[in-house]
N, C-alpha and C positions, 0 to 999 in steps of 0.2 A: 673607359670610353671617352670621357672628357672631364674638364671639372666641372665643378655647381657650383651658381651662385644662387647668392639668395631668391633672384623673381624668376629661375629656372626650374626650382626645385617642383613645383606644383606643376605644370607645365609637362615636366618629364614622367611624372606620376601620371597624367591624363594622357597620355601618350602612350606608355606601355600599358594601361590598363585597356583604352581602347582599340590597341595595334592586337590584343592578346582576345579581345571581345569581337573584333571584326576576323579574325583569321578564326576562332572555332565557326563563327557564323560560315562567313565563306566556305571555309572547307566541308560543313556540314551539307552545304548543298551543290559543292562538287559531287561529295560522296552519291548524290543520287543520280549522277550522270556517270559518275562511276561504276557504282552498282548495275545499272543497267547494261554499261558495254560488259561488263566481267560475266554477269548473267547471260546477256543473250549470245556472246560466243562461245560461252562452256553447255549451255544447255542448248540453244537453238543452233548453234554451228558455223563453219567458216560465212557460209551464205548468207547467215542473217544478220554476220558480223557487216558482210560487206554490205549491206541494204542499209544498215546503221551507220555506216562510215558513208553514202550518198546522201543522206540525211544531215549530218553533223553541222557542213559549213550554212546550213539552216538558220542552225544554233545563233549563228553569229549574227546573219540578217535580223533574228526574232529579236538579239540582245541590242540591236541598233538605238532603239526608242528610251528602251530601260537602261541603259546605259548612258545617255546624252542626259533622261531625268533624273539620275542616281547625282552625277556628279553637277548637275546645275544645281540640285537642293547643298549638295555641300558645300560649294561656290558661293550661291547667292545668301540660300537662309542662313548657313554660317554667319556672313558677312554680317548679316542683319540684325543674327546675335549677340553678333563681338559689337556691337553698337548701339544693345539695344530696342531695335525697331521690330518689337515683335508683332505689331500690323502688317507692314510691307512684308515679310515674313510669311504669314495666316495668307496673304494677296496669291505671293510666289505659289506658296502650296496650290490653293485650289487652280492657278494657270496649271501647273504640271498636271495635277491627277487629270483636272480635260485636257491634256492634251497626247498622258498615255490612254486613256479613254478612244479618240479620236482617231490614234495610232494601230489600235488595235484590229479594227476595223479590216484596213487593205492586208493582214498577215492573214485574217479569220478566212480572204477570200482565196489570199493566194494557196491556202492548205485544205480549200474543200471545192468550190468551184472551179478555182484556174489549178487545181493540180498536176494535171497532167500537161501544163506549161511552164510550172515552177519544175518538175521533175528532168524535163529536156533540158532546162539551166541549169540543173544538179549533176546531171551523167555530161555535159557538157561533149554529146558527140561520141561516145567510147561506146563500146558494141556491148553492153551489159546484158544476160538472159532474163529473158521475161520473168523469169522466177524470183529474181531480186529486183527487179521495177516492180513487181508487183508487191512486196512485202512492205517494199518503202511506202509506196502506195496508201499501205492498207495505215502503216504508223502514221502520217503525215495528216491522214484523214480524224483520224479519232486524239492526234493531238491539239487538234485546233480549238477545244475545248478551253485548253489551261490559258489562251493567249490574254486574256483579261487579267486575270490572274498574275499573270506573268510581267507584264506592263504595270500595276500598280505598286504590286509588293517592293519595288526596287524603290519606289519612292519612298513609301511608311517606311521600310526597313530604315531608312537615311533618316527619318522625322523622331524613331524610336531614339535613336543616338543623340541625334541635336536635341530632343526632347527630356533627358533625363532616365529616359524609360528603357538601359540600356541592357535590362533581362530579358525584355519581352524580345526581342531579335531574336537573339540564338535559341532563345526556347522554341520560339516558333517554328526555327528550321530545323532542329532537332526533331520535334512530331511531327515537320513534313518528312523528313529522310527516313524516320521510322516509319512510317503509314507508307511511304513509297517503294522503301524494301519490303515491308508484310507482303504488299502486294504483289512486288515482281514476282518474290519467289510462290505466294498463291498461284500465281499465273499459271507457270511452269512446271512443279510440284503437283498440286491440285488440279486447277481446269486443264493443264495442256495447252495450255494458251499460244499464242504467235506473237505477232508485230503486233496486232491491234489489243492484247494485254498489256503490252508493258508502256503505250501511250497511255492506258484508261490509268495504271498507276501512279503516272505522273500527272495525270489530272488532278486524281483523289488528294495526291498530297500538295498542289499550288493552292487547291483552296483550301485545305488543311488551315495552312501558312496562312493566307488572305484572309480567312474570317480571324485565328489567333491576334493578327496585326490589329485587325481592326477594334479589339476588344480594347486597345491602348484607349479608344475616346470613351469610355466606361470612366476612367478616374478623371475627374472633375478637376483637380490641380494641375492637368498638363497645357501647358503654354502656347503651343503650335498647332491650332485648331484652322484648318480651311477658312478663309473668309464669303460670305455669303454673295457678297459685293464686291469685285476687283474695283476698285481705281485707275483705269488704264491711263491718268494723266503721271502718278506716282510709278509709274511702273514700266520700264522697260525692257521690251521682248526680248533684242535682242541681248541685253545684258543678260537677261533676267536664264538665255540656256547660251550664252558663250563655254559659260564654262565647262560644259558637258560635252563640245564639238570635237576636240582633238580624241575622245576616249570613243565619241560614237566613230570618228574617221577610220580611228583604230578598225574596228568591230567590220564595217565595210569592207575594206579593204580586205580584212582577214575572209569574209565571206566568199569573194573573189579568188583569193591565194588559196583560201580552201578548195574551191572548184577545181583549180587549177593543178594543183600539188595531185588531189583526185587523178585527173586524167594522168598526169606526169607518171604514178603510182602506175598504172595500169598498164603504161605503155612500157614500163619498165618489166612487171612482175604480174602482170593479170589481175584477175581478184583478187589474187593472194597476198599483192601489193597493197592494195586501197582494204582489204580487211587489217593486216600487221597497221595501216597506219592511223586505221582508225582505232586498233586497240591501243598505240600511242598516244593520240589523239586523247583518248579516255582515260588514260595515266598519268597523262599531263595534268589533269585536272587533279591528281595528287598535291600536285606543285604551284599551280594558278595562285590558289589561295593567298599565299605568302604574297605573291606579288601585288594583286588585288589588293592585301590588307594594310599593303606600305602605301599604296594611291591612296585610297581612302581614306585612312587616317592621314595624311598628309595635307589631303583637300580640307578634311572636314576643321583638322586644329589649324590649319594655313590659314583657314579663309578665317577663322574667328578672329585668328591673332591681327589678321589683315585690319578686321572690323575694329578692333580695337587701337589703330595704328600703332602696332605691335612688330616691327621690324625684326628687331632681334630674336620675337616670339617665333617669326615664319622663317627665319634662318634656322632655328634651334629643331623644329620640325624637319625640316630637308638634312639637317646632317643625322637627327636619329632615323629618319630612312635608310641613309646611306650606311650608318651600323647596322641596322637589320638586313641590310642587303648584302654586309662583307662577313658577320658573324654567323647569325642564326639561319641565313640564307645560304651561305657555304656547306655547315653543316647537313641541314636539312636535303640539300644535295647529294651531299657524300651517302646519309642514309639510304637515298633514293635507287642512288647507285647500286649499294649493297645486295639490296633486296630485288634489284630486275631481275635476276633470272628466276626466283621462286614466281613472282608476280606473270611474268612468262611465261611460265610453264603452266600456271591455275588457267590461265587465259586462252594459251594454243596448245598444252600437249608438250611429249617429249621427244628430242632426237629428229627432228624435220628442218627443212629449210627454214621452215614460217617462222620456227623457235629463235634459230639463230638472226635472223631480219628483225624479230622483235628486242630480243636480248640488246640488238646495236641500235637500234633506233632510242629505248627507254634508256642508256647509258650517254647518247647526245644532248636528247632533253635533260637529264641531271645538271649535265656542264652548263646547258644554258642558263638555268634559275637565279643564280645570281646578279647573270646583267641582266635581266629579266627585271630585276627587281631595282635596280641601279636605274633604267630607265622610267621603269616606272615613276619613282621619288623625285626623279626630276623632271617630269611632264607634269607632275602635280605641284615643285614649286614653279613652276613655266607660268602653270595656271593664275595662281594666288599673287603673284607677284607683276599682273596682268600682261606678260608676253603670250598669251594665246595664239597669235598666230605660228608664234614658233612652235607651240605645244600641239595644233592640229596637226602640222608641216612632220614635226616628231613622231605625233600619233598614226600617219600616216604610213611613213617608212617602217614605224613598227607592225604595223598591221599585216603586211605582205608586198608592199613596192618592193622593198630591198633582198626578201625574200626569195621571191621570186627569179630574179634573174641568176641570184649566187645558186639557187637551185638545177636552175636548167646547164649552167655551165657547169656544175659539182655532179648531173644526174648523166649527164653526156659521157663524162671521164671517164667518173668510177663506177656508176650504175646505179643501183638500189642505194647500195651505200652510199655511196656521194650524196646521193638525194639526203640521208637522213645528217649525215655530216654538215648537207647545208644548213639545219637550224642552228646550230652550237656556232659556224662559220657566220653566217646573217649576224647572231646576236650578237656576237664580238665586234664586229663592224659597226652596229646599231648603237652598245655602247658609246664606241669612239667617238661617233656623230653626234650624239645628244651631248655629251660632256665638253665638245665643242662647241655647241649651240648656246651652251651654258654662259660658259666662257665669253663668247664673242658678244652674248648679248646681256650681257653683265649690265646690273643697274648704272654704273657707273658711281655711288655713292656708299658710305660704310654704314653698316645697320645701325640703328639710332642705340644707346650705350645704356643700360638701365643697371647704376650703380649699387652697390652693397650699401654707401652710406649717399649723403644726400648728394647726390651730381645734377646738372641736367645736361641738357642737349640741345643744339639749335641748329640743329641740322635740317635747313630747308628744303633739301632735296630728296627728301625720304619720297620712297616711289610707292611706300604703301597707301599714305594718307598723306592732309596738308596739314598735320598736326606738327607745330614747329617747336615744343619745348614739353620737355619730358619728367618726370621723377618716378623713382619704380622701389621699392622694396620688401621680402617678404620680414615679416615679422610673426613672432610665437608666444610673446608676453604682453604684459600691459605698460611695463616700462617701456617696447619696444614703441608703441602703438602713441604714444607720449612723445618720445625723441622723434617719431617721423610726421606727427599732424605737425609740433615747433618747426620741421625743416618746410613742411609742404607750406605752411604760416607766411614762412622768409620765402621761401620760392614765389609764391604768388606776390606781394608784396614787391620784393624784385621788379617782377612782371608790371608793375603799375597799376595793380587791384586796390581799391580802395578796401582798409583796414576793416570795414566792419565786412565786407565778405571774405576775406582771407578767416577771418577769427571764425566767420560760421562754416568757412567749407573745411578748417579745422578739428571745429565738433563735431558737423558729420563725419568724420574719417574716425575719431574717436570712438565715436558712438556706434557706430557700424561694424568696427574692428572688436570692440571689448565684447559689444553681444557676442557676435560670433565664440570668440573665446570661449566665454561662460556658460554660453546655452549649444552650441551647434556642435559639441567633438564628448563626449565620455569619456568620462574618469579615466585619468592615466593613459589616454589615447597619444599619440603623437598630436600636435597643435600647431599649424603654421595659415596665414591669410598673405597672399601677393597681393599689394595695394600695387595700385599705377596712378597719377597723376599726368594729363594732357591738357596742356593753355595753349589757346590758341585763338588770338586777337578778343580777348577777353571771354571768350565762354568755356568754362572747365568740366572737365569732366575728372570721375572719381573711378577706376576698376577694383572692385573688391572679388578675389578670387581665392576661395577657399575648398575641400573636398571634408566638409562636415556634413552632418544631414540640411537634407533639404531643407529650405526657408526662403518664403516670399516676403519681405518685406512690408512690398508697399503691399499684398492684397493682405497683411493681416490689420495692416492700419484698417485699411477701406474695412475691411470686415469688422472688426474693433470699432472703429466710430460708428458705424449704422446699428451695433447692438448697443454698443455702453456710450453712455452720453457724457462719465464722468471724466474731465480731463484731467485726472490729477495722473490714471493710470497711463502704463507706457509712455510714458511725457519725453523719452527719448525718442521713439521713433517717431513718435507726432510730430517733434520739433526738425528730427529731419526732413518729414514728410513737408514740411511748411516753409522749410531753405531752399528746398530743392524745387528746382525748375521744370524737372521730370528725373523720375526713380524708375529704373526697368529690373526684369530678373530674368534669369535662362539659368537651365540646369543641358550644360554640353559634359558627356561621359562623364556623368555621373557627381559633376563638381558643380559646385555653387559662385555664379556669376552675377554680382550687382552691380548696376551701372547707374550712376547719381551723373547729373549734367546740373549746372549753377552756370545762372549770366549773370 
């Protein structure tokens, strides 16, 4: 894939572990919007297939909110992490949950009161029979339940990851997709159920999810706790969800193209149209995941390494996306491919038109997936790397701008099929455009150089931070931990640090480094700690980044001096405790983040 160097190698370990953590997660909770189309058109029929395909571009409007807070927590609290600041941090949190709180509200109205005016914006004019307005009807009304639900869980879910606590996610969506298939097939099977079972379903399992999430504030050790008190002098709004805007544009946009593709569907092939494309529609979500789980790990390590002015760090992220999106993303295609027509056939039956319109639709979407994924990894370093405007502009045209139009001219020519031929033709387009965007709007400077042995850098124009001089290396012994405090020694010195704090930001790097060793990895484990070094007009900072068990520092000091009064014990970490200016800790996927700052 590429080579390693030494302050890569942890990095790439945090990266496949959480690319491999967030795609079971994601996919686990496709599968119950999967589930659901698979079920309700084998068991309830083409009709209720098509009352669920009027519904769908719903989906997108609902994921507006939870999508703008998903990726502002990755964006911002990232940020906050890789630096640090886990107040501003606890601030950000409690903004988001009120403001999916607050969100939820105008969806609660539009899926029970104004129904029957969100539904005219669903059929968008097409002469549908009352028998499928009304089934929609009947789901629309008894889903409105989970929207709370629905709105919060995207943030915890993002709090679980940056948090350390990165079992609790997928566990949690795992016994929602369970508890939400028991039920459909209850529904169906058992009661007889209709439209308004398989919404109460997917009630049952958002709060499944919602209370599991919320058990995370049970353990007393996690870092990322709501603050009681915002700050609103520290804290800015709009920083504070830029980063989430190009992914909500996205979701918009697509809720529109959704409408719109609907009607296009109908006008082409009747119901029969707008059913095949919403079991598409629900196949895709096969495929989402992957692409989902390159954004997201991408935001979530971009924005840390951002925090950390980590240049090379949030380069190193965008090009393993771009692997996952030419390897495992190709593949996972091909398979997809494979298996359309058995998946076709579970879903419509055999030997019919419907079959063959499905078969060709689910074999466009495969081709799409990997620039699916291509775009994605680069709307998330758009983000981290702060071209945001380019990345709404992106998220945009992905959404359905561009969509759209290749549709109507592809739907005009060839028909049904053109229609389906224009997703695979959009994304290739889509591609081109973002990787041009890339391009043209290129920092203009090279990633700051984080050497094997002692190098620095003085690269002022680094566009992640104003951090102007660098030193990085991982180390696995105590000889190594020895040759790199002696260079960080000379480095600062250099820098025009006066001798007695070079010598003390020395012993902490020592001192910090050899614990680790000895106490944070098991016998015969692999061993490695990426130290980073940042000076910058005299205030330093220290990153210690290892994947041993968990350890807070400074709160075992704090906890240590308020019990035992005798200081002869832990006189290492005391002594760092008392050089340092301020000691921070985060546990991001699962690895161990200390951040020492010295003026």
């Amino acid at each position: 894939m590429m080579s390693d160097t030494g302050a890569e190698r942890i990095l790439k370990r945090m990266y496949h572990r959480s690319i491999r953590l967030s795609y079971a997660g994601t996919m686990i909770v496709m599968i119950n919007s999967v589930i659901d189309g698979m079920i309700i058109s084998h068991y309830l029929g083409g009709r209720a297939a098509a009352a669920f395909g009027l519904v769908m571009p719903f989906y997108s409007l609902m994921n507006l909110i939870p999508v703008l807070l998903r990726y502002s927590v990755h964006t911002r609290i990232g940020e906050c992490l890789g630096r640090g600041d886990t107040k501003e941090a606890g601030q950000s949190l409690s903004v988001l949950i009120a403001a999916g709180i607050i969100a939820s509200v105008p969806l609660i109205l539009s899926l029970t009161v104004f129904r029957t005016g969100t539904l005219s914006l669903l059929t968008a004019g097409a002469a549908h029979s009352d028998g499928i307005i009304s089934m929609a009807s009947e789901y629309m009304r008894f889903l409105s339940a989970a929207i709370i639900p629905i709105m919060l869980c995207s943030v915890l879910h993002s709090v679980m990851q940056l948090d350390g606590d990165i079992k609790r996610s997928p566990r949690a969506i795992l016994i929602s997709a369970a508890a939400n298939i028991a039920c459909d097939l209850a529904n169906v099977l058992i009661f007889h159920g209709g439209m308004a079972g398989m919404a109460i379903a997917t009630d049952i399992s958002c709060f499944a999810e919602f209370i599991i999430l919320l058990m995370h504030y049970t353990n007393k050790n996690c870092v990322l706790r709501p603050a009681v008190i915002v700050d609103r002098s520290r804290l800015s709004i709009s920083a504070l969800f830029s980063g989430g805007l190009s992914f909500m544009f996205r979701e918009m946009t697509a809720f529109i193209s959704g409408i719109l593709l609907n009607r296009m569907a109908f006008s082409l092939a009747g119901e029969t149209g707008v059913s095949v494309l919403c079991i598409g529609n629900t196949m895709w979500l096969f495929l989402l995941p992957a692409a989902m789980a390159v954004s997201g790990t991408g935001t979530v390590l971009g924005s840390v390494s951002g925090g950390e002015s980590d240049r090379q760090g949030v380069d190193l992220v965008f090009k393993l996306g771009l692997f996952y999106a030419c390897v495992p993303g190709v593949l996972l295609a091909a398979v997809f491919a494979a298996v359309s027509r058995p998946l076709a056939e579970f879903c419509v039956g055999g030997g019919t038109q419907r079959l063959s319109m499905t078969i060709g639709l689910l074999r466009c979407l495969a081709f799409t997936l990997p620039m699916t994924m291509v775009c994605q990894a680069c709307i998330s370093h758009l983000i981290v790397t702060g071209r945001r405007r380019c990345a709404v502009a992106a998220g945009i045209l992905d959404g359905g701008v561009l969509l759209i139009p290749v549709s109507l001219l592809m739907g005009n020519i060839f028909g049904i099929s053109g229609l389906w031929a224009a997703r695979s033709a959009s994304s290739l387009i889509m591609t081109v455009i973002v990787l041009m965007i890339m391009i043209i709007t290129g920092t203009g400077s090279e990633p700051v150089t984080l050497k094997d042995t002692a190098g620095y850098s003085n690269d002022t124009s680094d566009a992640v931070s104003n951090a102007v001089y660098h030193i990085g290396k991982s180390v696995s012994d105590i000889s190594e931990i020895i040759d790199l405090s002696e260079q960080v020694r000379s480095f600062l010195m250099e820098k025009g640090m006066e001798l007695r704090i070079c010598t003390l930001a020395a012993l902490c790097l020592e001192e910090l480094a050899c614990n680790t060793l000895e106490w944070g990895y098991d016998h015969g484990k692999h061993t490695e700690i990426d130290i980073r070094t940042v000076y910058d007009n005299g205030r330093l900072t220290l990153r210690l980044r290892d994947s041993g068990k968990q350890f807070d520092p400074y709160l075992y000091v704090q906890q240590f001096v308020t019990t035992d009064g005798d200081p002869s014990k832990n006189i290492g970490l005391r002594i760092v405790s008392g050089i340092a200016s301020e000691m921070r800790y985060a546990c991001v996927a699962d690895c161990n983040i200390v951040i020492v700052r010295i003026v």
